[in-house]
N, C-alpha and C positions, 0 to 999 in steps of 0.2 A: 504494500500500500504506500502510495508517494503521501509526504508531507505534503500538505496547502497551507503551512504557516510558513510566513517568514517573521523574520526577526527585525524591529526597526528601531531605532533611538528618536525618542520622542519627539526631539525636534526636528525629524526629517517628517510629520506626518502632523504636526501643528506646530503654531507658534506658540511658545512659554514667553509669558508675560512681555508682551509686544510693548516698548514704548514708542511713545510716538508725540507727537506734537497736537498738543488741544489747541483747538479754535476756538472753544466755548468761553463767551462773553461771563466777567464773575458773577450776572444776574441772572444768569440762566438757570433754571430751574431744571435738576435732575434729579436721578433717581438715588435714594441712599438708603441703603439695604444692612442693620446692623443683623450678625448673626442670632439674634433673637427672633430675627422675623423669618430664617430659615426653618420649613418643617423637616424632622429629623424620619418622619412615617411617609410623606408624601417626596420628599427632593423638590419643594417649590418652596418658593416664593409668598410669603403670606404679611401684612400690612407694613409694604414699604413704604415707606416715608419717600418724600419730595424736598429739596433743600435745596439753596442756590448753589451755582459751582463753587464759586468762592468762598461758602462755607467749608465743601470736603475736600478741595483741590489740594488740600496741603492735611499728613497724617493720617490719609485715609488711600485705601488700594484702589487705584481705579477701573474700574469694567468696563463693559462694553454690552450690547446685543448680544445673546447665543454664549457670551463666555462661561466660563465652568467656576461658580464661587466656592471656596472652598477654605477655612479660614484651617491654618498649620499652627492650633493651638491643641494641646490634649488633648479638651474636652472633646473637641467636633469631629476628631479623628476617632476617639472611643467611640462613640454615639453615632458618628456617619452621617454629619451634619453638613450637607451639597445642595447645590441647586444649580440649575439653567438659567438665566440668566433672561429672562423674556418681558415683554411688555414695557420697556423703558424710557421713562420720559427723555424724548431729547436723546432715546438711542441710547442712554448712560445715566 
């Protein structure tokens, strides 16, 4: 029986933590997601908060559309606290 896996290093097959250059004005309103608002049964997203950019642009990780939130603290690693990244104001 042939193998159908191969083997790939993660970033030949996504971007890890892309930066990039914002354009967003500091009045702009986005989406700000603290790990409280991940469900640990569902992988979504449940009462994100809306803030200007200029509030989280600094001290906070920034996402995107579609990105993978995943916070690399104990607890959410124990628990398997993830989500998709969907529905977001202004894209972020």
């Amino acid at each position: 029986m042939k193998n159908v896996f191969e083997i790939h290093l993660l970033g030949e097959v996504c971007e890890v933590n892309p930066r990039g250059t914002n354009e967003l004005r500091p009045d702009t309103p986005v989406t700000f997601v603290p790990m409280s608002a991940v469900d640990e049964i569902t992988g979504s997203v449940v009462n994100a908060e809306v803030r200007t950019y200029g509030e989280v642009s600094k001290g906070y990780t920034p996402f995107r559309e579609n990105d993978i939130l995943f916070a690399k603290i104990t607890p959410c690693m124990e628990n398997g606290k993830c989500a998709i990244a969907k529905g977001l104001k202004n894209g972020q």
